[in-house]
C-alpha positions as CSV (number, residue, x, y, z in Angstrom):
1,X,-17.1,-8.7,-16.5
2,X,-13.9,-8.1,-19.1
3,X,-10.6,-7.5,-18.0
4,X,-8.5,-4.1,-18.7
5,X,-5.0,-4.1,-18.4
6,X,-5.3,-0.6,-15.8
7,X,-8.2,-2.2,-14.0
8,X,-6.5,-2.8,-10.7
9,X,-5.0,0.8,-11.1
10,X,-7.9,2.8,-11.4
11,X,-10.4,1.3,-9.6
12,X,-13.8,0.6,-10.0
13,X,-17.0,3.0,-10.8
14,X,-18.7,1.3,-8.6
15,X,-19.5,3.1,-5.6
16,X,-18.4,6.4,-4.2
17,X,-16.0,7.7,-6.2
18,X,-14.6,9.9,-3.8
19,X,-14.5,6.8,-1.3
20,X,-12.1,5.0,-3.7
21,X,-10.1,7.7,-4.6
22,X,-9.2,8.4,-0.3
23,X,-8.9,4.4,-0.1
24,X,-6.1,4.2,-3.2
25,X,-4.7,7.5,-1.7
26,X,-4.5,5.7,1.5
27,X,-2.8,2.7,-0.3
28,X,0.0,4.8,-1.9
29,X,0.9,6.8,1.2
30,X,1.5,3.2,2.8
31,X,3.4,2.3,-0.1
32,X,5.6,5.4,0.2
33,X,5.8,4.7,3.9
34,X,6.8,1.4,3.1
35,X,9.3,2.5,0.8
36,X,11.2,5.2,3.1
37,X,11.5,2.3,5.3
38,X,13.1,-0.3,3.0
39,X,15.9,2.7,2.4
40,X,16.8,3.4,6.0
41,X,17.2,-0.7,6.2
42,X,19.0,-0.8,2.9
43,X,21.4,2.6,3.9
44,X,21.8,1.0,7.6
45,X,22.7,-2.6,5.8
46,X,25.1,-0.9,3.3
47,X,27.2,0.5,6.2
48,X,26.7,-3.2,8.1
49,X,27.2,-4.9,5.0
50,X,28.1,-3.5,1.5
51,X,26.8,-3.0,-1.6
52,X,25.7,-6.6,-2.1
53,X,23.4,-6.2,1.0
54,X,22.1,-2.7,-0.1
55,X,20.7,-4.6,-3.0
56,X,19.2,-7.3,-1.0
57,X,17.5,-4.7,1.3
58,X,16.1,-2.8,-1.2
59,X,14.7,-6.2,-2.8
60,X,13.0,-7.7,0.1
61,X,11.5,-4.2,0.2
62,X,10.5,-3.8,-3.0
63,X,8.5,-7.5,-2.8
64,X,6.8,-6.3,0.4
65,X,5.7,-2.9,-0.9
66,X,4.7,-4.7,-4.8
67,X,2.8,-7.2,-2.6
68,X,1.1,-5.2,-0.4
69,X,0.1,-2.4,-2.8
70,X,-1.0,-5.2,-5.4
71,X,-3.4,-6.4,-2.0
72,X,-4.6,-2.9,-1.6
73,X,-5.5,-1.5,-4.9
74,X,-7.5,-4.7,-5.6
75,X,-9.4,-5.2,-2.6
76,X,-10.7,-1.4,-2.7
77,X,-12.0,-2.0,-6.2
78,X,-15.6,-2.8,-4.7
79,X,-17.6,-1.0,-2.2
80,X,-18.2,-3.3,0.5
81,X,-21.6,-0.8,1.5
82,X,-22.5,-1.1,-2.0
83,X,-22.0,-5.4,-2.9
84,X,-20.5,-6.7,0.3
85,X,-20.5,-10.0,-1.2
86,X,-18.0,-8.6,-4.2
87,X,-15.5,-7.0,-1.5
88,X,-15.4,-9.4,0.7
89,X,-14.5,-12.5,-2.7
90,X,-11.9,-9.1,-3.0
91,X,-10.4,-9.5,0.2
92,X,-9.9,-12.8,-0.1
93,X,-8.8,-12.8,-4.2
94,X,-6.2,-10.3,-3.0
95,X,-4.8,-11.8,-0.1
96,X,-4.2,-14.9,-1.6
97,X,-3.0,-13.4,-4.8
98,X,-0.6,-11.6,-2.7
99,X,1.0,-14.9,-1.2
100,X,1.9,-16.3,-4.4
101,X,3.1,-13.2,-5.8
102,X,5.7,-13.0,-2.7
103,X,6.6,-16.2,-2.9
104,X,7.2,-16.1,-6.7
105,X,9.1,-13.2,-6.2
106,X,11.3,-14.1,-3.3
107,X,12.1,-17.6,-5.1
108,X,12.6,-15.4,-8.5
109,X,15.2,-13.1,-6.0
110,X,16.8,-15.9,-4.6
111,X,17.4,-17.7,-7.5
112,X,18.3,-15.3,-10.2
113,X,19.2,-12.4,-8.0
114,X,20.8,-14.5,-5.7
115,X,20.9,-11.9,-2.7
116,X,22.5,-11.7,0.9
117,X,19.6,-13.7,3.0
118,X,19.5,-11.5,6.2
119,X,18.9,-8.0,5.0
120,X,16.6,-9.4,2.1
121,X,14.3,-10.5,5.0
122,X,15.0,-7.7,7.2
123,X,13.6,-5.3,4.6
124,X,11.0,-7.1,4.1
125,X,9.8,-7.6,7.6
126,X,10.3,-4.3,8.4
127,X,7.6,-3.2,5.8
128,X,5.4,-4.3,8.2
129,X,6.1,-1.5,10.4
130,X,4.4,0.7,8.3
131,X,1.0,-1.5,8.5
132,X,1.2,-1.2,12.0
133,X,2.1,2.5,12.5
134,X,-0.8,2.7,10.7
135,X,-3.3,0.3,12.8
136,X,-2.2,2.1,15.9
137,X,-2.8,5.6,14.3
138,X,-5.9,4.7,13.3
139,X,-5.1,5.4,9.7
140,X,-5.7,9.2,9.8
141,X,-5.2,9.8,6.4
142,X,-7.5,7.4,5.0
143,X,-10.6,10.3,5.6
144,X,-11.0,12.5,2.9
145,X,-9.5,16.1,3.9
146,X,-12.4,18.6,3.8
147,X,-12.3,21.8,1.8
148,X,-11.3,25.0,2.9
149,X,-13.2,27.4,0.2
150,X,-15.3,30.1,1.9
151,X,-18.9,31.0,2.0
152,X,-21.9,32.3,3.1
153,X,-22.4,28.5,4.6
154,X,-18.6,28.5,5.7
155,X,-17.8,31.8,6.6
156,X,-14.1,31.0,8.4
157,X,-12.8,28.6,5.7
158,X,-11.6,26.2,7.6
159,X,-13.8,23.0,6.6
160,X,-16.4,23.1,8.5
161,X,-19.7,24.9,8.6
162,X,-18.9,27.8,10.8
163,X,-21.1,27.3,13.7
């Protein structure tokens, strides 16, 4: 298999398409989640703190939400119905992948950046809240959203057949 430099953007063919498109849908909404979050930290340590731990927030942040959306967009690239043998390597490619990137990037932060310690790791722990706002919603938005055209098969337009 050749490498592209979009690959872990876009995907793979493999699969249903429609599938991967809800899954990397999914993975941006928690990455936007994610990112709302590091702000309110960041604004909340720039009051406690100053500008110097604004910028630390908002890089602990950033490495948990570059992480985590690295994880995601490349463990979805296979369909685990389709090759569960090629997700599954996935899973594991990506989690570990994901440790060394947020390691290089919190010893790049800490060495070149040189942030304020406590909100850098604030931020970044309170990404997590958005991984588990999501595990206890049971990651509603992950379902593709039905359409609402209507029909002689959907006569009310609402999504579903009409009976």
């Amino acid at each position: 298999m050749r490498f592209s430099p979009g690959q872990f953007f876009r995907g793979s063919r493999r699969g249903n398409s429609l599938e991967f498109r809800a899954l990397r849908s999914a993975a941006f909404r928690l990455a936007g989640w994610q990112i709302a979050i590091t702000v309110v930290v960041a604004a909340v340590a720039g009051m406690l703190g100053g500008e110097a731990a604004v910028r630390s927030a908002l890089m602990g942040g950033g490495i948990g939400v570059v992480a985590g959306l690295y994880q995601a967009l490349r463990m979805f690239r296979f369909s685990a119905a389709i090759d569960p043998a090629r997700f599954y390597r996935g899973v594991w490619v990506s989690e570990a992948v994901k440790i060394l990137l947020t390691v290089a990037l919190f010893i790049f932060a800490i060495r070149v950046l040189r942030p304020v310690f406590a909100p850098m790791i604030v931020a970044y722990a309170a990404t997590f809240l958005a991984y588990w706002a999501a595990l206890g919603t049971g990651y509603p938005w992950i379902t593709p959203r039905a359409t609402t055209t209507k029909g002689a098969d959907n006569p009310t337009g609402n999504g579903q057949d009409g009976r």
